[in-house]
C-alpha positions in Angstrom: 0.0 0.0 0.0 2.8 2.2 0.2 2.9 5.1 2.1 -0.7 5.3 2.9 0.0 2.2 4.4 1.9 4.1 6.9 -1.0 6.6 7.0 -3.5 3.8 8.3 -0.9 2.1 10.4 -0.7 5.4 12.2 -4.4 5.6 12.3 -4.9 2.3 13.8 -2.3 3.0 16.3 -4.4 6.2 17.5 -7.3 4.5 17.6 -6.3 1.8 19.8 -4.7 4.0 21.9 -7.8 5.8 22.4 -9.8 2.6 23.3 -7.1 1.8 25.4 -7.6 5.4 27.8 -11.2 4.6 27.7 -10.6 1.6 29.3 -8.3 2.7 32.2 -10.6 5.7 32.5 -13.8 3.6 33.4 -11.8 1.5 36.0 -13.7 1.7 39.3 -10.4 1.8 41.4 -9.1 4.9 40.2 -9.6 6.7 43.6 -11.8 9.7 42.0 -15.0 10.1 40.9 -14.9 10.1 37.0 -18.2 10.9 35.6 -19.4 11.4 32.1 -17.2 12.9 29.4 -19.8 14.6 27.7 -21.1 16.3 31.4 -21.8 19.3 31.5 -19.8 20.7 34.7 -21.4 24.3 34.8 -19.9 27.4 33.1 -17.5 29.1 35.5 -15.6 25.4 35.5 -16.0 25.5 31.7 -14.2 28.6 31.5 -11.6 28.1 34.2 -10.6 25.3 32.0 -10.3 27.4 28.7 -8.5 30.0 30.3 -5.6 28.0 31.1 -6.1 25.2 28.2 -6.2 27.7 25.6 -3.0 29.4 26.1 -1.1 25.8 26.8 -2.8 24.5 23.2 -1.5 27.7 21.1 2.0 27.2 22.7 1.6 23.7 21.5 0.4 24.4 17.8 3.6 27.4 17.9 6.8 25.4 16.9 4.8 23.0 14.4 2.4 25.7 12.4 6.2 28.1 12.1 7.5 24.9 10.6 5.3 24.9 7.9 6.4 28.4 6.6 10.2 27.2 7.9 10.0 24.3 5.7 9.4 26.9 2.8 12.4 28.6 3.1 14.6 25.0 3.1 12.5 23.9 -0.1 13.7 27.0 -1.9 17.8 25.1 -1.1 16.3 21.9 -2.7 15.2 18.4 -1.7 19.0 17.7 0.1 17.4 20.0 3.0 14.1 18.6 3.3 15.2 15.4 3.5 17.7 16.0 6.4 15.4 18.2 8.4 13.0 15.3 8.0 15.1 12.7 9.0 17.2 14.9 11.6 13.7 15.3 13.4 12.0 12.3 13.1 15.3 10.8 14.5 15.5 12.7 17.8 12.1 12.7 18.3 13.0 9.6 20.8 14.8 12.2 23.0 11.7 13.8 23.3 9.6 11.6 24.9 10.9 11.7 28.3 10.1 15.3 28.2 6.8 15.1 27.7 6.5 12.5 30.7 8.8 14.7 32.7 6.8 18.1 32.0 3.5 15.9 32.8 5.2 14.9 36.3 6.4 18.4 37.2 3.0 19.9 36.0 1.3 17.6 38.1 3.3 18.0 41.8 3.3 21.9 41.0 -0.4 21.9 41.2 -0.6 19.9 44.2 2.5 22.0 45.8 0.3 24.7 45.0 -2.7 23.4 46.8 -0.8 22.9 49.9 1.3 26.1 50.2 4.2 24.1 49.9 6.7 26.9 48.0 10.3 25.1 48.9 8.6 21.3 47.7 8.2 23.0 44.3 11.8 24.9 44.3 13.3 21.3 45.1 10.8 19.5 42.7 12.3 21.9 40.0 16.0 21.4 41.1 15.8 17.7 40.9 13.8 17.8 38.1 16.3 19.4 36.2 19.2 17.3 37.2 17.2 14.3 36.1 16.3 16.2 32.5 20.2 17.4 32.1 21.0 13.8 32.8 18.9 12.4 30.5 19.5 15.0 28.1 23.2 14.1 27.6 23.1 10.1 28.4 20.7 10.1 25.0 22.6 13.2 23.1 25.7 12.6 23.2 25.2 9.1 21.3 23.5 11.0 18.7 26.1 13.4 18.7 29.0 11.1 17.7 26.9 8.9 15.4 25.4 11.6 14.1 25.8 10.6 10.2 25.3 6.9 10.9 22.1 7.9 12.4 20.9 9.5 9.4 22.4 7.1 6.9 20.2 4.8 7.7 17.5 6.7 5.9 19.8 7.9 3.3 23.6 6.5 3.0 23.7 7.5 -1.0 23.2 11.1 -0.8 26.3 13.1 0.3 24.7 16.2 0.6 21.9 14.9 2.8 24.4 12.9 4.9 26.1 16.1 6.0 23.4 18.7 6.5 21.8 16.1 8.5 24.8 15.3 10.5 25.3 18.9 11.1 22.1 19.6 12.0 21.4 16.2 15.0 24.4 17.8 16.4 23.8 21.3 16.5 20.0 20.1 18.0 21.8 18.2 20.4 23.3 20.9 22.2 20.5 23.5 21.6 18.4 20.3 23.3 20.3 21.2 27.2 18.6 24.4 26.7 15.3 22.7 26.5 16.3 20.5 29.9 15.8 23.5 31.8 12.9 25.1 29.9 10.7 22.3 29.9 10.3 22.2 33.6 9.8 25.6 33.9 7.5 25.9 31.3 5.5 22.4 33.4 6.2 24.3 36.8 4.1 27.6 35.0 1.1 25.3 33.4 0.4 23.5 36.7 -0.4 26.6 38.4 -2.1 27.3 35.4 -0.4 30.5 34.4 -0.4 29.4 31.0 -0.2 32.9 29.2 3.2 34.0 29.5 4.7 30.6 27.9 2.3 30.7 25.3 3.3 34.5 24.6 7.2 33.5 24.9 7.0 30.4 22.7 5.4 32.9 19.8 7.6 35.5 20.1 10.5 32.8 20.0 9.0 31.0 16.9 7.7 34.1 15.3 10.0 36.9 15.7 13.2 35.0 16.5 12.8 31.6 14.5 11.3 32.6 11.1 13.2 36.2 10.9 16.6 34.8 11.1 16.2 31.8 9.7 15.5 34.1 5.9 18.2 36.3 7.5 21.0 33.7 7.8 19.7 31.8 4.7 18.9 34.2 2.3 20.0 37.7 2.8 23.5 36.8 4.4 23.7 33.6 1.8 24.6 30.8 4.4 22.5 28.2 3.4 20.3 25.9 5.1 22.9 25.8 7.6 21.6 29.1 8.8 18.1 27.7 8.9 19.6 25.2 11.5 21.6 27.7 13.8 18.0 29.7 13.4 16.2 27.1 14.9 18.8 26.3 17.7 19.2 30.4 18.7 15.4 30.3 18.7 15.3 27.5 21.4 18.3 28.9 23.7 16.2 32.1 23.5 13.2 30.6 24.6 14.9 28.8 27.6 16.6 32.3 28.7 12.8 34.0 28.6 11.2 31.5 30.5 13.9 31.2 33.1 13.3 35.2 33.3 10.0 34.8 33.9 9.8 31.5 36.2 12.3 33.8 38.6 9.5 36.5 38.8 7.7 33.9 40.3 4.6 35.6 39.4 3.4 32.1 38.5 2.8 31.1 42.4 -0.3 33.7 42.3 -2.0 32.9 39.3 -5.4 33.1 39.9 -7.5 29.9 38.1 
């Protein structure tokens, strides 16, 4: 079937996955009460909900939706850049995972911290978090880093110029990725006390007016390449990191009002 066969193998996989979380959700022994999904829970819980789920699902959509005008600007280098950002991407998209799980943890305790007053649990749940995400960070990147090219030739070991802008580009990720150690728990630590605003507001501005901007800068106007595209992308991240860490230290996120 070809690459729609990949299409519905993805499909399927969502599916059951879905029918999977139905299951665990109507388990009697979860230790809350877990009533309908289509309830209605009144309006004021409605829109506490939207308030902070909003801004969290924009700062979500950010990176991916500037990737689609991103991914015009390595098009117009030809299919050599393409191919690698694909495959660079796809590749250390298993580095990712354990952020997600770890942002999901720190969320979690914050708002529970939170309900209990307790200020130093979160300061030491972000301090250990941290160590644990630096930890991972380099016991998974540094691999990648020195087999970086054998890493992507084993999507593409014909094409020369696609083995090196890949290679280039895993590496250059991997470092920018110990920026995103410390930003992903403080992005967590802000959306369990659901001040979801300010990351949402930070991850545009580093997409929008940081990523796409220099990315045609370095590229285009200054002629470096697609290489440029990938030192866009990795300034935009260590940005991001440095305006959430300014903004975590506020602390402004303790008194968020849900």
């Amino acid at each position: 079937m070809g690459v729609a066969g990949a299409a519905i193998a993805s499909l399927i996989c969502q599916v059951l996955g879905l029918v999977m979380l139905i299951g665990l959700y109507s388990r009697r022994d979860l230790g809350f009460p877990h009533p309908g999904v289509l309830r209605w829970y009144g309006a004021s819980a409605w829109g506490r909900m939207l308030r902070i789920g909003i801004p969290g699902g924009l700062s979500a959509l950010t990176r991916p939706f500037s990737t689609l005008f991103l991914l015009k600007v390595i098009a117009s280098f030809g299919a050599p850049g393409i191919a690698a950002f694909g495959i660079t991407v796809r590749s250390l998209s298993l580095t990712w995972l354990y952020y997600g799980a770890l942002s999901t943890a720190v969320s979690t305790l914050t708002g529970q911290s939170l309900g209990r007053r307790d200020l130093d649990g979160i300061r030491r749940l972000v301090a250990r978090s941290i160590r644990m995400s630096i930890v991972l960070s380099v016991a998974l990147g540094v691999p990648y880093w020195i087999w970086a090219r054998e890493v992507v030739g084993l999507f593409e070991h014909d094409n020369v110029a696609v083995l090196d802008l890949g290679t280039r580009f895993m590496r250059l990720l991997v470092v920018a990725n110990l920026a995103t150690a410390f930003s992903m728990v403080w992005a967590a630590v802000m959306s369990g006390a659901g001040d979801t605003r300010p990351p949402m507001a930070i991850s545009i501005l580093a997409n929008w007016a940081v990523k796409l901007p220099l990315a045609y800068l370095l590229a285009i106007s200054l002629g470096i390449g697609v290489e440029g595209i990938w030192w866009a992308m990795a300034i935009s991240i260590v940005f991001e990191s440095g305006a959430l860490l300014i903004w975590y230290r506020r602390d402004r996120w303790m008194y968020a009002k849900v």
